[in-house]
N, C-alpha and C positions, 0 to 999 in steps of 0.2 A: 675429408669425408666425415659426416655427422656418424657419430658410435650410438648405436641403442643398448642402453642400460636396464637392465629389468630389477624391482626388488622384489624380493618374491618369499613369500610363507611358506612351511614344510606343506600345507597342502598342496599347495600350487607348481611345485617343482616336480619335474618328470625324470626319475629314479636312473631312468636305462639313459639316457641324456646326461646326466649328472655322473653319472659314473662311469660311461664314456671318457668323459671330456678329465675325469682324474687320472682314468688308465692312461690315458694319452699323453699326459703332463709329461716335463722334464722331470721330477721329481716323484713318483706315482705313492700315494701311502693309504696303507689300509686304513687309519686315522681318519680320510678324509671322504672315505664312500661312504654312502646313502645308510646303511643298514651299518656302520660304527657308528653314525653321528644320530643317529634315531634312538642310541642304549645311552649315550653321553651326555646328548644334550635335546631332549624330545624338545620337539615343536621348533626346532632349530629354524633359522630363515637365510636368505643367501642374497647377495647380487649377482646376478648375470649378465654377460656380455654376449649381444645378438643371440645365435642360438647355440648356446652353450659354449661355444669359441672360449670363453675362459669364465672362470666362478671363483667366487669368495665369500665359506660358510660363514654365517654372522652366528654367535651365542650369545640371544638378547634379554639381559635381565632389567630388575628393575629395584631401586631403593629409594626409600623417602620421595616419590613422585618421578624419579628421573630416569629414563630408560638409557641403559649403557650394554655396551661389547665387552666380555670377557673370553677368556680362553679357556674352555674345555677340559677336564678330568683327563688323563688317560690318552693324552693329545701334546707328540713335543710339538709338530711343526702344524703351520697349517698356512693363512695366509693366501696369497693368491695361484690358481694354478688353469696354465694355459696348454690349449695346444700348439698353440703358435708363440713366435717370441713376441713380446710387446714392446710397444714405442714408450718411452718415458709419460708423455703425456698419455698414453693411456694409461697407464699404472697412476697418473696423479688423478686420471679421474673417478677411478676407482675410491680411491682414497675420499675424495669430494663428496661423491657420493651418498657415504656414509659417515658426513662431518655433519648429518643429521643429532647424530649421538653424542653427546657429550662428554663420556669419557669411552672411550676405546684402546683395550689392550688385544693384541694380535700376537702370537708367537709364529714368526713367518721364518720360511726357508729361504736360503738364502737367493733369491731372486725376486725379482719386482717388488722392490721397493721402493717408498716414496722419499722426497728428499728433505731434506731438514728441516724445520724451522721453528721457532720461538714455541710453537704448541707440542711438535711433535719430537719426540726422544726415542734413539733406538740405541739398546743394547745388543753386546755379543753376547751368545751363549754358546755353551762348546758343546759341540757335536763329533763323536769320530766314527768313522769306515774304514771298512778295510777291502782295497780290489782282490778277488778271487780268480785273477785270471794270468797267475802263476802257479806253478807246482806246489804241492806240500814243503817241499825240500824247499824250495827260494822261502815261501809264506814264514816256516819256522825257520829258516835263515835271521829273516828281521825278529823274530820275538825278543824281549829281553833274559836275561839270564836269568833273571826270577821266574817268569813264567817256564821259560825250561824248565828248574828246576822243580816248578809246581807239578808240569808235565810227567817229570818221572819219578814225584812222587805216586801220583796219581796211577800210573803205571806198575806199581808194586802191589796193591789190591783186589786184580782181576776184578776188574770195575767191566759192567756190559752197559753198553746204549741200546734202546729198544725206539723205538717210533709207536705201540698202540697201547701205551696210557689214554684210558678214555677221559673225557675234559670233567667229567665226577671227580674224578680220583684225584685230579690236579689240583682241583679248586681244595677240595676236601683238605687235600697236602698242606699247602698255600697256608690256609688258615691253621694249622696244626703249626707250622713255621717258621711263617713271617714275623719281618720286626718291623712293619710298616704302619703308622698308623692312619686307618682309615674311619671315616664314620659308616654308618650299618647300609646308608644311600649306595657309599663309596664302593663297600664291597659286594650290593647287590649289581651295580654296574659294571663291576666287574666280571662277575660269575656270566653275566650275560654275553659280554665279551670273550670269556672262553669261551663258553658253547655255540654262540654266533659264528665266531672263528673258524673253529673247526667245521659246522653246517657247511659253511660259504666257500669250503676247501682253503681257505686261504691262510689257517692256524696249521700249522704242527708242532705237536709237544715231545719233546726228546727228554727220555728217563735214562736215568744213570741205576743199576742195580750194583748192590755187595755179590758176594761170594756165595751168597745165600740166597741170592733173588730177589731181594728186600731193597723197596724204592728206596734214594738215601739222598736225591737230588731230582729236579726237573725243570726243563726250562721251555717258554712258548714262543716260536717263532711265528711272523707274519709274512707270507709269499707273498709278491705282485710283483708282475715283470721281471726284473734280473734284478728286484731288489729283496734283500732277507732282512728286515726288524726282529732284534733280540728286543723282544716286549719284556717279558715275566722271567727271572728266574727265581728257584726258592730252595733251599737242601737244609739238612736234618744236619742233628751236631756230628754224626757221624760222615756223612757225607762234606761236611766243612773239612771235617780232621783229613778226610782222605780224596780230598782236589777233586769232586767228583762233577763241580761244575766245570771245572779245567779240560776235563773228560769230555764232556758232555760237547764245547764247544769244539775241541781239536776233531772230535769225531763231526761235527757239521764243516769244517771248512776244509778236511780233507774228504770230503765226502761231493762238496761243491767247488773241488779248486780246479784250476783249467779250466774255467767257466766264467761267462761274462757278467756274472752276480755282483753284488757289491753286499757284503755285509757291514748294517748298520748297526752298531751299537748303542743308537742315539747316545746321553752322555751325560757327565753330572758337574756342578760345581766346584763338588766334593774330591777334594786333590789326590785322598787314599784313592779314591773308585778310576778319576780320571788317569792314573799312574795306570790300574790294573787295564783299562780299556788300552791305553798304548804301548802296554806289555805285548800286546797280540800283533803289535805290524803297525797300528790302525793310525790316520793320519786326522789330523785336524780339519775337519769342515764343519763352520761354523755356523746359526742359523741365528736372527736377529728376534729381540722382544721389541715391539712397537707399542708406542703410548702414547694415546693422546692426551694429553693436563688440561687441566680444567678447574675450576671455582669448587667441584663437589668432588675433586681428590678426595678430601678428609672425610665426604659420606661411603665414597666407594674404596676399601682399604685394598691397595694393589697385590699384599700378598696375604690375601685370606686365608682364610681358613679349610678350602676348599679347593687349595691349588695343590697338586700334586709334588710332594718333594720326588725326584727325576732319581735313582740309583742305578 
């Protein structure tokens, strides 16, 4: 049976269709609806399959005359996302599709992939989760004994969790201190992204207070489906000294345990960060970097200046 493929411009894409077909996916992420990818990467473009049956956001730049796919600020996974499962050859035509572009970098989840060959490279990157659909008691069962013990230090402070930090005060936070470095694009996009967030109902931000009611940590979650992204977090040297983000998370997952949630930590390279994410339980699920090579490799540098270091 002949597959109708559409390529299609952010004009041209119909929003409630489009973000259908992401809620629907095996995978569902807030990364990849209509109103994140409209603050990330404007004038975004996409392929679709028949109608809306599955999609694949493109972010299509351009250098020294050559139009190429890159991956998105602010975006681990993305890649392709179906309501239905696909046959191989549709995933390779997918792929086909857009061998329009010359060079093509994808950070895709771990499903519908294309398979191998002399052009195309895919790397692992780490990703962990954690099921929430055991007890508190089992969940810190698995933690490691360092994070225990972060736990109760954290517990000697009279630390409170609150839920209605407005996304002003976040952002406001965030920059007061962070140790990330962005350019002024980077962090306007971001700011958009709190407040989008939260508008869409789909943020919630969880504040750690001292003993005194003084924010000293906070961090931004992304709801869809039964799935939670730890997007943002960010604390003050005081709320480092006293485990406030430790806090902050023990309070989200016994708060959603016995629940069919998955908490996503997405995840980093970085061995100190990767140790602390499977301090928490959280198990390794990996998601793939896809690259296509090409002659204008050396015009298009794959790790820019503009790619987000993942923490």
């Amino acid at each position: 049976m002949s597959l109708t493929f559409k390529y299609l411009t952010r004009k041209e894409i119909d929003d409630r269709q489009w973000d259908n077909c992401i809620n629907g996916s095996k995978k569902p992420l807030c990364s990849a609806l209509s109103w994140y990818l409209d603050i990330v990467s404007p004038n975004w473009h996409a392929l679709v399959l028949e109608n809306y049956h599955a999609v694949l956001p493109l972010q299509i730049k351009s250098k020294a005359g050559f139009k190429y796919t890159t991956h998105p600020i602010f975006c681990q996974q993305h890649g392709i996302f179906s309501t239905t499962n696909l046959t191989q050859s549709t995933i390779e035509q997918f792929y086909e599709h857009i061998a329009r572009f010359l060079f093509i970098e994808i950070q895709s989840q771990p499903y519908f992939l294309p398979k191998l060959n002399k052009k195309i490279i895919v790397q692992t990157r780490p990703n962990y989760e954690l099921a929430l659909n055991n007890s508190f008691f089992t969940i810190h069962q698995k933690m490691s004994r360092n994070t225990k013990w972060n736990l109760r230090q954290a517990e000697k402070h009279q630390l409170t969790v609150i839920q209605t930090t407005p996304p002003e005060e976040f952002y406001k936070f965030y920059l007061t201190h962070h140790k990330e470095r962005y350019t002024t694009d980077q962090f306007d996009k971001l700011n958009q992204i709190i407040h989008q967030s939260i508008e869409q109902n789909t943020g919630r931000i969880y504040s750690c207070l001292n003993d005194e009611n003084e924010i000293i940590s906070l961090s931004l979650f992304f709801f869809l489906n039964n799935r939670i992204v730890y997007f943002k977090s960010v604390s003050s040297e005081e709320g480092y000294l006293k485990r406030a983000n430790f806090k902050i998370l023990s309070t989200l997952i016994e708060e959603y345990c016995t629940s069919n949630y998955i908490l996503d930590f997405e995840g980093s390279r970085n061995e100190g960060i990767a140790r602390f994410l499977e301090g928490w339980g959280a198990q390794l699920q990996p998601y793939f970097a896809i690259r296509k090579k090409s002659h204008i490799d050396k015009i298009v540098n794959f790790k820019n200046k503009h790619q987000i270091k993942w923490i």
